[in-house]
N, CA and C atoms of all chains as a GROMACS GRO file, in nm:
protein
  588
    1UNK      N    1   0.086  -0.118   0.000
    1UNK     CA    2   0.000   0.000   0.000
    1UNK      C    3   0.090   0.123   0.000
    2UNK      N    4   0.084   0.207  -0.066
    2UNK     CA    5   0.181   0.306  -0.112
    2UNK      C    6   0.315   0.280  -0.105
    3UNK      N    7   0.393   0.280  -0.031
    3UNK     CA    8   0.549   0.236   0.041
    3UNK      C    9   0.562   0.182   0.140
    4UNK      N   10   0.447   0.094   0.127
    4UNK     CA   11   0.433   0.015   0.302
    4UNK      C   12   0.429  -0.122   0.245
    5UNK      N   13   0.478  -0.225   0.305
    5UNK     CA   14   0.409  -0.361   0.300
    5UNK      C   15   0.357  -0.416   0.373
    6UNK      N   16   0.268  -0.492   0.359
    6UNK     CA   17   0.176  -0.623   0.425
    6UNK      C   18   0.229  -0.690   0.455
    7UNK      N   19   0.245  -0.772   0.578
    7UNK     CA   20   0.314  -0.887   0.563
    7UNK      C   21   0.259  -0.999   0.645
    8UNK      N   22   0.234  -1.076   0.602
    8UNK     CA   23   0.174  -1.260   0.677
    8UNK      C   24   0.249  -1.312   0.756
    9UNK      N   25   0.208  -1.339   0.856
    9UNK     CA   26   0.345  -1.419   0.927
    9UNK      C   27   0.241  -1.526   0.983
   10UNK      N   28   0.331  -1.671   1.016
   10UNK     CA   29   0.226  -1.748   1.128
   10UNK      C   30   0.406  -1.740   1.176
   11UNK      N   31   0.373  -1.728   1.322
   11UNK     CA   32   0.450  -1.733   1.428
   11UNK      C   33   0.398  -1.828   1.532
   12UNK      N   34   0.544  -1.869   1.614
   12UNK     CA   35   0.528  -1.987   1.739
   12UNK      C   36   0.692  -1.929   1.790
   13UNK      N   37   0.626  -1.958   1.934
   13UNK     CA   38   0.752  -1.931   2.007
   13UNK      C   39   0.830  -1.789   2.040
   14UNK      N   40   0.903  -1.736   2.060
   14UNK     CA   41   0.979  -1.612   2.081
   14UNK      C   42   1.073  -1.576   2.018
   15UNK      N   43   1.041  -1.456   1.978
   15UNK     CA   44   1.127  -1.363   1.840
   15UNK      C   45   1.254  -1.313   1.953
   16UNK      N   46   1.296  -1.214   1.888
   16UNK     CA   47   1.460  -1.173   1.937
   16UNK      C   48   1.390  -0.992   2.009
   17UNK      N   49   1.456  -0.956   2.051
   17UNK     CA   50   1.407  -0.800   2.158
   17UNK      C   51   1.499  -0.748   2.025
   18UNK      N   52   1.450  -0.634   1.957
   18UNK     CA   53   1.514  -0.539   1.885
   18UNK      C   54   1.379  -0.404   1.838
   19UNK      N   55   1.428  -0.339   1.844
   19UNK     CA   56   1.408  -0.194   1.743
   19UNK      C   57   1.410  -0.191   1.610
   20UNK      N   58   1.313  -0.083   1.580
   20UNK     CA   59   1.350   0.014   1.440
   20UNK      C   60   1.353   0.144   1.441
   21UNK      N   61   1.465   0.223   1.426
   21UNK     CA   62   1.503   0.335   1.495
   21UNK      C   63   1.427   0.428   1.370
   22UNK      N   64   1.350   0.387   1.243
   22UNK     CA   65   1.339   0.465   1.206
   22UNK      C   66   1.134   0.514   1.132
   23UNK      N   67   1.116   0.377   1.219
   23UNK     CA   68   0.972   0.327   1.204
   23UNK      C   69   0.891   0.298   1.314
   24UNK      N   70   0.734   0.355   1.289
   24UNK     CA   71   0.672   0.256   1.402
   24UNK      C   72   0.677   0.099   1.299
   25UNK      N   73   0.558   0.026   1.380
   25UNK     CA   74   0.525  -0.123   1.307
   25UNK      C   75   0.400  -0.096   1.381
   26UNK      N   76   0.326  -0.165   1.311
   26UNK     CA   77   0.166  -0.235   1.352
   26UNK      C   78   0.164  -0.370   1.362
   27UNK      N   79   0.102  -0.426   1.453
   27UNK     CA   80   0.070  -0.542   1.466
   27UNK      C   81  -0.002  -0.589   1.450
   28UNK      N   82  -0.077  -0.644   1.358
   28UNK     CA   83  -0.253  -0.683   1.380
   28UNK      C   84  -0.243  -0.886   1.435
   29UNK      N   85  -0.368  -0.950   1.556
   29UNK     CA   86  -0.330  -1.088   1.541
   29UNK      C   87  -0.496  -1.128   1.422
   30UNK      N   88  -0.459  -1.232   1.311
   30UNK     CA   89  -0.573  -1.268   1.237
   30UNK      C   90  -0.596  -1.398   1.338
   31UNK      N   91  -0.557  -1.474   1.379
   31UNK     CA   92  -0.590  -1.593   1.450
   31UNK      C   93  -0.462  -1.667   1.582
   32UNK      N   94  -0.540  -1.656   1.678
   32UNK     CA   95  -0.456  -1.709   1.751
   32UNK      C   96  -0.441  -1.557   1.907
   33UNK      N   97  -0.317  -1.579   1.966
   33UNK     CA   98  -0.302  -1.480   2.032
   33UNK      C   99  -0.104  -1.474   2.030
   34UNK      N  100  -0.120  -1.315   2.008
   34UNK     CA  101   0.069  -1.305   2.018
   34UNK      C  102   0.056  -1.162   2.153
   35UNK      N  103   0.163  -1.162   2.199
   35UNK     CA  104   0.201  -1.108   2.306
   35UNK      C  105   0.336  -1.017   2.256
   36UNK      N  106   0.292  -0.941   2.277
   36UNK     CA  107   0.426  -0.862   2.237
   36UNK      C  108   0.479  -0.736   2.413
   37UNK      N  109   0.627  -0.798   2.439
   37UNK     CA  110   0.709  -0.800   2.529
   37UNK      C  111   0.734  -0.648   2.527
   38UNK      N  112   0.721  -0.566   2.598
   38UNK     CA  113   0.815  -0.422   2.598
   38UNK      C  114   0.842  -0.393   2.739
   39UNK      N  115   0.936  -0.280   2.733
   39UNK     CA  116   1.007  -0.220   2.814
   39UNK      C  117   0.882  -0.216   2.932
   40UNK      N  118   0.812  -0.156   2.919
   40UNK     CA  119   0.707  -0.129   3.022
   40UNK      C  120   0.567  -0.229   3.055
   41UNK      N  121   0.588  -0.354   3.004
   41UNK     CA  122   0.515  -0.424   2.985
   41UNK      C  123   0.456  -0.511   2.879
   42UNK      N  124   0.362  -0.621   2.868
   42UNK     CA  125   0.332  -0.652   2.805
   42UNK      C  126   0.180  -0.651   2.727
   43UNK      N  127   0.167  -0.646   2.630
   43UNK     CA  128   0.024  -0.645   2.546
   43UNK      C  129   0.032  -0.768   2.503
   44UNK      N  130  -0.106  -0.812   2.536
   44UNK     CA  131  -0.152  -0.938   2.470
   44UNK      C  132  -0.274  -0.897   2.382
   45UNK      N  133  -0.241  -0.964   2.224
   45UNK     CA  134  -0.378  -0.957   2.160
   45UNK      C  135  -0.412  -1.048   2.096
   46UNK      N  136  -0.548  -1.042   2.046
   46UNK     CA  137  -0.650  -1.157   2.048
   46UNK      C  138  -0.705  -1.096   1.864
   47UNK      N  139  -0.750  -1.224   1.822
   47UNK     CA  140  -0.797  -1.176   1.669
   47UNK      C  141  -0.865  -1.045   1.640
   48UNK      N  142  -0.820  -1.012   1.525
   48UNK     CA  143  -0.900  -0.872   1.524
   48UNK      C  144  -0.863  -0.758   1.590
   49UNK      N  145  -0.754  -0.758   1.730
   49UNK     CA  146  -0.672  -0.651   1.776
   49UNK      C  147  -0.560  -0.595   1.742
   50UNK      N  148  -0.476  -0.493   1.717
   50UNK     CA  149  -0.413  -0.443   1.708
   50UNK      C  150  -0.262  -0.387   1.786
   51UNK      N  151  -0.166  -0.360   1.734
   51UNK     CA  152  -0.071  -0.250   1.841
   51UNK      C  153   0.021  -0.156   1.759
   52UNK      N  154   0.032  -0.081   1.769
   52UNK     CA  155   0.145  -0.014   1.711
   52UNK      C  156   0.265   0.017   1.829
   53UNK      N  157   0.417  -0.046   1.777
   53UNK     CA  158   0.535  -0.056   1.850
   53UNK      C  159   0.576   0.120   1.789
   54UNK      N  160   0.588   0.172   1.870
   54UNK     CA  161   0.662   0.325   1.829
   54UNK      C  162   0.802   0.305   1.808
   55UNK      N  163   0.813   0.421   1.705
   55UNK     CA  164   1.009   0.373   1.638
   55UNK      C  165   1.096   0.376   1.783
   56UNK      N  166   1.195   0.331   1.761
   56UNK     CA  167   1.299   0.315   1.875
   56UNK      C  168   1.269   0.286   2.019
   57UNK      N  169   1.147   0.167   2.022
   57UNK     CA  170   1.088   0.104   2.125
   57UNK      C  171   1.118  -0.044   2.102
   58UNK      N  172   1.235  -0.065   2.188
   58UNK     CA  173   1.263  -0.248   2.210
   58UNK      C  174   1.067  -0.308   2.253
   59UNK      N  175   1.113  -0.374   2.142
   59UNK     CA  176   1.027  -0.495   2.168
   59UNK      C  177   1.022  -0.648   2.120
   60UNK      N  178   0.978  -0.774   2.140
   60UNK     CA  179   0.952  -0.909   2.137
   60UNK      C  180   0.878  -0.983   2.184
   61UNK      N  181   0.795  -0.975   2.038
   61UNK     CA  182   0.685  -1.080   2.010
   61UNK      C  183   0.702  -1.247   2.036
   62UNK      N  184   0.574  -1.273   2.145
   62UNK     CA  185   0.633  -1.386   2.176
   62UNK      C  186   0.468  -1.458   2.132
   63UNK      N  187   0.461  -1.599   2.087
   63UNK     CA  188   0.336  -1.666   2.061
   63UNK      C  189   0.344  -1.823   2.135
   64UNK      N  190   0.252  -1.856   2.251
   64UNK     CA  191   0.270  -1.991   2.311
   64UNK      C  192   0.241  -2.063   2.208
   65UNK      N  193   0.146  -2.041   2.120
   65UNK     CA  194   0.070  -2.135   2.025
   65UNK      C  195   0.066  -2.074   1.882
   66UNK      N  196   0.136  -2.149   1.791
   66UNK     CA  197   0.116  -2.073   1.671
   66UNK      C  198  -0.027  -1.971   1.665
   67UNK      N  199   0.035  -1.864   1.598
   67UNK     CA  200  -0.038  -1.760   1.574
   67UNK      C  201  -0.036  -1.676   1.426
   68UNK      N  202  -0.124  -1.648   1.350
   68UNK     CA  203  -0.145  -1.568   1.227
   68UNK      C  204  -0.137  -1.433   1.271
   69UNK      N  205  -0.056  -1.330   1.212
   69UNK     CA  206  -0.041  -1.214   1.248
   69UNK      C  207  -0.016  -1.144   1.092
   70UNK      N  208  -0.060  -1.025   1.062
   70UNK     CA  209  -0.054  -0.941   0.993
   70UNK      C  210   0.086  -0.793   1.035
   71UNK      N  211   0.180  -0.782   0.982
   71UNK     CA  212   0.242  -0.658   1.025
   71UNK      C  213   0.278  -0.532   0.894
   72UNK      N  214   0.199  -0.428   0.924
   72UNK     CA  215   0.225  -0.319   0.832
   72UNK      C  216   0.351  -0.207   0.876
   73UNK      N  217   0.445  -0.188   0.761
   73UNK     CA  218   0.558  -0.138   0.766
   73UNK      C  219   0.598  -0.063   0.642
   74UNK      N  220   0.721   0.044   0.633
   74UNK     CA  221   0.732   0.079   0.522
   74UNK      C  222   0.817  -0.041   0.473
   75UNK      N  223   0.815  -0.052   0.322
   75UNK     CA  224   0.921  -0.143   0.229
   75UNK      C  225   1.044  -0.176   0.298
   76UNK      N  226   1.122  -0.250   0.314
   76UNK     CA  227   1.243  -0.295   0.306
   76UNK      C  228   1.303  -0.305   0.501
   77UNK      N  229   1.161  -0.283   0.569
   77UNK     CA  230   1.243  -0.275   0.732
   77UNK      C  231   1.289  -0.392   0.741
   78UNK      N  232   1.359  -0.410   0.771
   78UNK     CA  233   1.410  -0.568   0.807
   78UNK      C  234   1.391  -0.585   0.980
   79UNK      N  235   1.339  -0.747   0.996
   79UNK     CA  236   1.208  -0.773   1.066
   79UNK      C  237   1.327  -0.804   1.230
   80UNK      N  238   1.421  -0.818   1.250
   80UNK     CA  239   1.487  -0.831   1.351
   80UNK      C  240   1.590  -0.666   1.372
   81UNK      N  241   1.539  -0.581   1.324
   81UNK     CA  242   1.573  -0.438   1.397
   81UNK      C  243   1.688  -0.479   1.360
   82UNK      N  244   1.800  -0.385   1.486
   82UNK     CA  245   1.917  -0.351   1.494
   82UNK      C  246   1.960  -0.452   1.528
   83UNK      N  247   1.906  -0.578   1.555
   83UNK     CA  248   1.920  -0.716   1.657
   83UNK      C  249   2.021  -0.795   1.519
   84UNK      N  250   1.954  -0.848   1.418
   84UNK     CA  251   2.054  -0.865   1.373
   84UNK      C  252   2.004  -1.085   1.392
   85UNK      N  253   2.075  -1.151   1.344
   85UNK     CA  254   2.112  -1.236   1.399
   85UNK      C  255   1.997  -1.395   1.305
   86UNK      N  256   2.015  -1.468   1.371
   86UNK     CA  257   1.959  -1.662   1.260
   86UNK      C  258   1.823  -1.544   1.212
   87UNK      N  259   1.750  -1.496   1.292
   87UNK     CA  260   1.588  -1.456   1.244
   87UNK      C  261   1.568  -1.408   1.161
   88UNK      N  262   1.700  -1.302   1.095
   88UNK     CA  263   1.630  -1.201   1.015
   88UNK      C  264   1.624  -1.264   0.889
   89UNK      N  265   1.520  -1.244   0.805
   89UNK     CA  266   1.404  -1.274   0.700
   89UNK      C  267   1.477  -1.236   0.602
   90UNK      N  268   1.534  -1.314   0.481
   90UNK     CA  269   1.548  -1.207   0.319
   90UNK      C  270   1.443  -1.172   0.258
   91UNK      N  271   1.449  -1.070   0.221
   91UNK     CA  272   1.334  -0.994   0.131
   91UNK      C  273   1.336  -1.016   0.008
   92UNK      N  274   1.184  -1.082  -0.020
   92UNK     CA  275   1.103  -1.130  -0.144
   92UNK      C  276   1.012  -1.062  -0.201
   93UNK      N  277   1.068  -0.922  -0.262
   93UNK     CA  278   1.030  -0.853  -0.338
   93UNK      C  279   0.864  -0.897  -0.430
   94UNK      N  280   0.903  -1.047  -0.474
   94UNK     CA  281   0.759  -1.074  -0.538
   94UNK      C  282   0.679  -1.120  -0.438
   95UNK      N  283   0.681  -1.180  -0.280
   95UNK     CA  284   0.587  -1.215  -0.211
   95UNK      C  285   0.578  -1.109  -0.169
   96UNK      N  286   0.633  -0.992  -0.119
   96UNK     CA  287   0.590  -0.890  -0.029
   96UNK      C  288   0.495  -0.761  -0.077
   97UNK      N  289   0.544  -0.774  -0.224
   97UNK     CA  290   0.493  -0.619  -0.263
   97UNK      C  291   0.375  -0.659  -0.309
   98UNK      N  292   0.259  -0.522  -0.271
   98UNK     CA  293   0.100  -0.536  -0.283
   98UNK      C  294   0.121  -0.495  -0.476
   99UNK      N  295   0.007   0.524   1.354
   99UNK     CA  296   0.153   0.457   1.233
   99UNK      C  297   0.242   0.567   1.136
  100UNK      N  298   0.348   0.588   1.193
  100UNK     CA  299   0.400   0.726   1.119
  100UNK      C  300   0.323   0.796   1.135
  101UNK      N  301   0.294   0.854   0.944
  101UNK     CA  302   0.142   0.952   0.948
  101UNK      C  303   0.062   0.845   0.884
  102UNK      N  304   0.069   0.728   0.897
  102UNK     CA  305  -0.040   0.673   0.862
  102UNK      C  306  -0.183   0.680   0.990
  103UNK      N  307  -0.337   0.661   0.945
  103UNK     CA  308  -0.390   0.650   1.076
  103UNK      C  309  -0.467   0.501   1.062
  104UNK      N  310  -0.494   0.454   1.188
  104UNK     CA  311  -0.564   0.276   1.166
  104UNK      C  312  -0.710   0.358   1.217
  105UNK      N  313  -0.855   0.349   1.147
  105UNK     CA  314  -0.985   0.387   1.174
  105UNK      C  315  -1.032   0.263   1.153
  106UNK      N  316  -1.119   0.236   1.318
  106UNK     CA  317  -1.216   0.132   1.302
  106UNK      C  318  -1.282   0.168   1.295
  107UNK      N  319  -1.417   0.100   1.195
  107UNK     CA  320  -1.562   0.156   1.153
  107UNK      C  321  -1.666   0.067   1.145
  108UNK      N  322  -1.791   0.083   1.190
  108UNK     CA  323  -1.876  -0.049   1.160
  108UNK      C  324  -1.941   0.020   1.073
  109UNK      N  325  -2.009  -0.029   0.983
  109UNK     CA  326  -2.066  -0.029   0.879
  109UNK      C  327  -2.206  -0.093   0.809
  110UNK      N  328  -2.258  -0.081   0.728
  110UNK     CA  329  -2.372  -0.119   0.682
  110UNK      C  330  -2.483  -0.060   0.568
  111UNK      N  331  -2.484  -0.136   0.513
  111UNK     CA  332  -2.541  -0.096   0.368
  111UNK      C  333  -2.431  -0.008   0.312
  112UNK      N  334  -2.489   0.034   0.174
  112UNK     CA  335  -2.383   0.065   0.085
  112UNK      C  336  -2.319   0.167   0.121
  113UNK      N  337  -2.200   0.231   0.129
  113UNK     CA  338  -2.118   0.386   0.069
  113UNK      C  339  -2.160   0.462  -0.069
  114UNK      N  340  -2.101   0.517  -0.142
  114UNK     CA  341  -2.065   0.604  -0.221
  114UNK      C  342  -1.970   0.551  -0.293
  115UNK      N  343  -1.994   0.512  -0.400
  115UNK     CA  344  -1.884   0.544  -0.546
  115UNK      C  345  -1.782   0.666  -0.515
  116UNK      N  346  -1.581   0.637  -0.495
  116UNK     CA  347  -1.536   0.714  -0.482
  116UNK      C  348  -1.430   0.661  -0.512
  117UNK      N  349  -1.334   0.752  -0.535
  117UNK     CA  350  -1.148   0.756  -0.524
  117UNK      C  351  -1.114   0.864  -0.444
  118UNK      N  352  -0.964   0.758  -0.413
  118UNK     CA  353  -0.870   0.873  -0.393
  118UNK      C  354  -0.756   0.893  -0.449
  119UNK      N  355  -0.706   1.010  -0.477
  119UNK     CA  356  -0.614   1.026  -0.628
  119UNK      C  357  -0.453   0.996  -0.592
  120UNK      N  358  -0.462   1.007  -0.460
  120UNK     CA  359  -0.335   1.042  -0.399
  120UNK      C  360  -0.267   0.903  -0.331
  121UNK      N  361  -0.344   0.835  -0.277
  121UNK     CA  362  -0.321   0.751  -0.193
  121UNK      C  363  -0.414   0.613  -0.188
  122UNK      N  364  -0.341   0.497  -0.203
  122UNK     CA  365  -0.367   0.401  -0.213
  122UNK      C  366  -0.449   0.386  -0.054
  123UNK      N  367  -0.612   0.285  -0.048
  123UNK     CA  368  -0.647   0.289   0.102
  123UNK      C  369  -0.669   0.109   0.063
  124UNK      N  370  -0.594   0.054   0.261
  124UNK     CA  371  -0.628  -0.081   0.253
  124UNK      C  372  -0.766  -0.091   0.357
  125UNK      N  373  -0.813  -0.206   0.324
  125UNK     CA  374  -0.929  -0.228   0.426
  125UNK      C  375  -0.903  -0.401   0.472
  126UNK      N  376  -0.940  -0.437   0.593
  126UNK     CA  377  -0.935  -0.530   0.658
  126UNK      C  378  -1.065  -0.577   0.764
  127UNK      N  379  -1.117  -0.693   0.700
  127UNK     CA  380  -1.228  -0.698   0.773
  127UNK      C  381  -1.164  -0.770   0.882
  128UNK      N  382  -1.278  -0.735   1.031
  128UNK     CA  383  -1.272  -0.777   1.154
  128UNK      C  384  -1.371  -0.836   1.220
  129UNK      N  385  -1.489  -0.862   1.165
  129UNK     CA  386  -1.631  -0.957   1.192
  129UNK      C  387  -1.730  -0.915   1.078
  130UNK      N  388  -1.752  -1.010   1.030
  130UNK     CA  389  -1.880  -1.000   0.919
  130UNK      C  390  -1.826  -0.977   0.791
  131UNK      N  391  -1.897  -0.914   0.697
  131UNK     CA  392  -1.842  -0.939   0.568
  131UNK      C  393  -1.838  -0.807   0.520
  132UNK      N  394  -1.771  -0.784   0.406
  132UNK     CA  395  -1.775  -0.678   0.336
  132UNK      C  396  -1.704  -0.698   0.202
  133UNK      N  397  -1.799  -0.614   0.112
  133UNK     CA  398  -1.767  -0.640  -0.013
  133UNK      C  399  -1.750  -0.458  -0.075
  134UNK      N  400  -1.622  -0.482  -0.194
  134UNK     CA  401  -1.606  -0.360  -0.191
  134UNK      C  402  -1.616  -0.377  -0.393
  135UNK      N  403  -1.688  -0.297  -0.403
  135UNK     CA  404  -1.739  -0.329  -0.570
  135UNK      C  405  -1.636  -0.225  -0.608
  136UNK      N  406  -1.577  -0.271  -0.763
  136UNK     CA  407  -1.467  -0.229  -0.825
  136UNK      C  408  -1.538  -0.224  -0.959
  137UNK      N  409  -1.442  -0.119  -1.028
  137UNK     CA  410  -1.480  -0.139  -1.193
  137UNK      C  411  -1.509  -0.258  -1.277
  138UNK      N  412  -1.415  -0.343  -1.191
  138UNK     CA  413  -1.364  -0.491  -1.269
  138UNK      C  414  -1.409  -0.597  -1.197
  139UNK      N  415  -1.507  -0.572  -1.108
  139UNK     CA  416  -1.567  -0.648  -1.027
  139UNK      C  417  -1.567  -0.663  -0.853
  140UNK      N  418  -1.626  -0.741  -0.806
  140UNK     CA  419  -1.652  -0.740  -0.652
  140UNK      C  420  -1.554  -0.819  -0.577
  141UNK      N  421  -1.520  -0.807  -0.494
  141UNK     CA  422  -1.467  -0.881  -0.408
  141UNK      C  423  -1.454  -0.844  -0.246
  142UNK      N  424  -1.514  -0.979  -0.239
  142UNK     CA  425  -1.568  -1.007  -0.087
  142UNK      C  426  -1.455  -1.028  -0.012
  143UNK      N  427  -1.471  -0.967   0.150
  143UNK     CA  428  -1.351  -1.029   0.248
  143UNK      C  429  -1.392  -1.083   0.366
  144UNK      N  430  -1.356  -1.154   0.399
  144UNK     CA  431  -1.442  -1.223   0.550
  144UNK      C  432  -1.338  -1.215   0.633
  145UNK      N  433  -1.329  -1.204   0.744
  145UNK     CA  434  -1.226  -1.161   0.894
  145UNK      C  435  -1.139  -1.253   0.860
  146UNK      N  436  -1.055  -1.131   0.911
  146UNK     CA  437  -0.869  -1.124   0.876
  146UNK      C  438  -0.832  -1.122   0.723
  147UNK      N  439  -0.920  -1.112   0.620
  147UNK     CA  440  -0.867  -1.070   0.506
  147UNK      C  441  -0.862  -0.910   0.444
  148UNK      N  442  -0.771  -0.877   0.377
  148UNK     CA  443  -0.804  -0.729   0.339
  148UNK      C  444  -0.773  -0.712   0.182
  149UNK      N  445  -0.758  -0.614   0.132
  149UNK     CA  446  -0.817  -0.576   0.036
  149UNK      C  447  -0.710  -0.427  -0.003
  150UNK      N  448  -0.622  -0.416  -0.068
  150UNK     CA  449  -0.564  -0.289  -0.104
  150UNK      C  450  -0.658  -0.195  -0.252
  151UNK      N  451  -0.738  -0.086  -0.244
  151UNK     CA  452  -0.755  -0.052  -0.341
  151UNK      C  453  -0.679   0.079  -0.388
  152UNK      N  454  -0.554   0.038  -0.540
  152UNK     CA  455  -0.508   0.120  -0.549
  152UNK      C  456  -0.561   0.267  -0.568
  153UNK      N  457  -0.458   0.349  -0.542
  153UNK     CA  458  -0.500   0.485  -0.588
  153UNK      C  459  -0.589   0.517  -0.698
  154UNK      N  460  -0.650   0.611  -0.706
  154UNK     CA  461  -0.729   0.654  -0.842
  154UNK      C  462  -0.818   0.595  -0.904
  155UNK      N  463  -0.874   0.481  -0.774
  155UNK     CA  464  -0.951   0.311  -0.850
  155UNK      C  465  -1.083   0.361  -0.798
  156UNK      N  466  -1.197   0.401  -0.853
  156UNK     CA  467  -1.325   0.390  -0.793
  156UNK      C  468  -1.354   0.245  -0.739
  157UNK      N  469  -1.454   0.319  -0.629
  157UNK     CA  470  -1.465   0.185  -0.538
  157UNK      C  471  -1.594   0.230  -0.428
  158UNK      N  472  -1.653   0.108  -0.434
  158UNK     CA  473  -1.773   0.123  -0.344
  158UNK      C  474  -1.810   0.019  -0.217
  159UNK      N  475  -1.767   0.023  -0.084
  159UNK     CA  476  -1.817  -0.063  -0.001
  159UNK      C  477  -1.951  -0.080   0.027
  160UNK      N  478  -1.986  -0.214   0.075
  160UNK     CA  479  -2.106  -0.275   0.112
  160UNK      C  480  -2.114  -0.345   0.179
  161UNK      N  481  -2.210  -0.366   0.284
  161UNK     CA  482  -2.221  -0.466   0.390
  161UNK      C  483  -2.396  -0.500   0.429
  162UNK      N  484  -2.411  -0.611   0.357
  162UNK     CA  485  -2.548  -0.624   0.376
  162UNK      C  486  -2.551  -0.602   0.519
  163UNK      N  487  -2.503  -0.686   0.600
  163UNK     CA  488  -2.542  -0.692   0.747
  163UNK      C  489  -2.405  -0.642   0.826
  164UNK      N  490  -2.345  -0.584   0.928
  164UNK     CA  491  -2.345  -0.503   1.005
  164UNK      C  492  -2.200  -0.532   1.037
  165UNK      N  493  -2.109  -0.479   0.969
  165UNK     CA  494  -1.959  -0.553   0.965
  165UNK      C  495  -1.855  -0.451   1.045
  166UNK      N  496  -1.729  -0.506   1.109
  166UNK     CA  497  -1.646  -0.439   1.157
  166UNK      C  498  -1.522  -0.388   1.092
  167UNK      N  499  -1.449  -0.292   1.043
  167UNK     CA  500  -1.312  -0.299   0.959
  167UNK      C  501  -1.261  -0.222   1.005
  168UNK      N  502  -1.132  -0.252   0.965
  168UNK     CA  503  -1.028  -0.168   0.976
  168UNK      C  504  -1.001  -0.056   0.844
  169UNK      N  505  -0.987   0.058   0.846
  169UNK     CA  506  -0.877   0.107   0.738
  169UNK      C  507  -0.762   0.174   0.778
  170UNK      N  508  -0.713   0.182   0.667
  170UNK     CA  509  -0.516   0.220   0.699
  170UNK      C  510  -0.508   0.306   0.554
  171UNK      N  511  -0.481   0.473   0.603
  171UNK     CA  512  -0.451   0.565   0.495
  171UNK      C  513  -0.385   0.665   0.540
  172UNK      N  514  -0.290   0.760   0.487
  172UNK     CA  515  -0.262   0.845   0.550
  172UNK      C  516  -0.336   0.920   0.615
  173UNK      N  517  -0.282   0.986   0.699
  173UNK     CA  518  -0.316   1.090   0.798
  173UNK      C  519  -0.446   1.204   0.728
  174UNK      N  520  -0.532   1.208   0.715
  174UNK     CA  521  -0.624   1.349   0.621
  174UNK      C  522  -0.654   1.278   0.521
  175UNK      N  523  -0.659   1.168   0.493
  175UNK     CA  524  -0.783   1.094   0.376
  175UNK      C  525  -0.894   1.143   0.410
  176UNK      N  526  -1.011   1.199   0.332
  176UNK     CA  527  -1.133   1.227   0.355
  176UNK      C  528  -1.219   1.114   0.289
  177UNK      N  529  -1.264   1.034   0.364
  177UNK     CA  530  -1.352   0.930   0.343
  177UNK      C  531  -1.436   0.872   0.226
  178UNK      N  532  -1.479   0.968   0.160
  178UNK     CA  533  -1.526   1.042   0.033
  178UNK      C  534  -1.485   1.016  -0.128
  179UNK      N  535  -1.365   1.042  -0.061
  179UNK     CA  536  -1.241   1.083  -0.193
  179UNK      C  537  -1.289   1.215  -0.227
  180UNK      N  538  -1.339   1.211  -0.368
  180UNK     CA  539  -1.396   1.334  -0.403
  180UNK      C  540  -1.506   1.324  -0.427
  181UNK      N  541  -1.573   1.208  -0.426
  181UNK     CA  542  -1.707   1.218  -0.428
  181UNK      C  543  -1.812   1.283  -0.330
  182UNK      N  544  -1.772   1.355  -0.249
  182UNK     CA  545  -1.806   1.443  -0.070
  182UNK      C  546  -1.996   1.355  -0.065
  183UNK      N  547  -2.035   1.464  -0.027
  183UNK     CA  548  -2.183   1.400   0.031
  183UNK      C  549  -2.177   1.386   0.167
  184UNK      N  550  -2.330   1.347   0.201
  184UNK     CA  551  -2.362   1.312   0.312
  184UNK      C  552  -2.277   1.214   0.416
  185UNK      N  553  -2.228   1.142   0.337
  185UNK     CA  554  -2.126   1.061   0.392
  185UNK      C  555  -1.998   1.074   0.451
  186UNK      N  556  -1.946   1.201   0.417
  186UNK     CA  557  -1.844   1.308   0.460
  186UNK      C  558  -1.817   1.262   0.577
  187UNK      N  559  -1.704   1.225   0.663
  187UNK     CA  560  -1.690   1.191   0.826
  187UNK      C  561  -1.612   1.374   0.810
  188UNK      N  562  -1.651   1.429   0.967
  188UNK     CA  563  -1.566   1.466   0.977
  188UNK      C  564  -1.433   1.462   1.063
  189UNK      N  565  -1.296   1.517   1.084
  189UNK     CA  566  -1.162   1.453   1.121
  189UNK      C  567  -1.186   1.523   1.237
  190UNK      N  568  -1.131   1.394   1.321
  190UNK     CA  569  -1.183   1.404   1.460
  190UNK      C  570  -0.982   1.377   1.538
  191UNK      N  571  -0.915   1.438   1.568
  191UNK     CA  572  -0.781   1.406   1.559
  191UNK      C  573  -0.759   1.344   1.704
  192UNK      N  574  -0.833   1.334   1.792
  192UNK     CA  575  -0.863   1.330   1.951
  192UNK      C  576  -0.871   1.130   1.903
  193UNK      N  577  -0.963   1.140   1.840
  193UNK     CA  578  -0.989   0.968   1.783
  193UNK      C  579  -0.921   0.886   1.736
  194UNK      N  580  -0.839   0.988   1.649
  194UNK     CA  581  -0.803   0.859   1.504
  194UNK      C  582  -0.651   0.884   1.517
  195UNK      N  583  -0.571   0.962   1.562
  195UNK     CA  584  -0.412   0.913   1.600
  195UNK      C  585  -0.395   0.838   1.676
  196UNK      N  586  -0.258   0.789   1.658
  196UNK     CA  587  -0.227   0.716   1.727
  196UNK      C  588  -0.142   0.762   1.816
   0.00000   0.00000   0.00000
């Protein structure tokens, strides 16, 4: 959607604590429940809820039970922040772009 | 989101035939159905699916019965496009930032 992408994820288990110093992110869950870890606490959401992580806010998404999640971002953020490390995702230009 | 804004809306029966020239708007249903009629035809979304309609694309939502969605557009989309009318929301900034 303009310079943003969509992106599908089914997630299980616990992502890595990192940032994007130059983006928020949205979170939407489509099925299931993900929990996303921050500095000041945690949000848990349930289908159909939402979050937006504000830029340069550590956070990690954690899911007990696989979970369908939707995350809107501009093009090219790469999905483990400044973190770095086995998680981060290569970008598939033909699956990602709307 | 950035300057993007996330507006939840329930809905029912038809909208207005409209574009917007500037900016691509996505929609994401969250209970019930919604169908968003296009030049080139209809297409239906049922919870957790969405729907990008590019820029400059006339487009008309519908919801026989009484649906929940999401949209995601920049910051000052007027609901409308240019088609204005009765349907006009007006920007309520207390509501719809994030």
């Amino acid at each position: 959607m303009n310079d943003y992408e969509v992106k599908v994820a089914k997630v299980k288990g616990e992502f890595v604590w990192h940032s994007h110093a130059d983006t928020d992110e949205l979170f939407l869950v489509v099925d299931g429940t993900l929990t996303i870890q921050l500095p000041d606490g945690d949000v848990t959401l349930s289908p159909g809820q939402l979050f937006v992580v504000p830029r340069g806010v550590e956070h990690c998404p954690v899911a007990a039970e696989e979970a369908s999640i939707l995350l809107i971002e501009p093009a090219g953020v790469v999905n483990t922040g400044q973190a770095g490390g086995d998680l981060t995702a290569t970008h598939d230009t033909t699956l990602l772009d709307d």
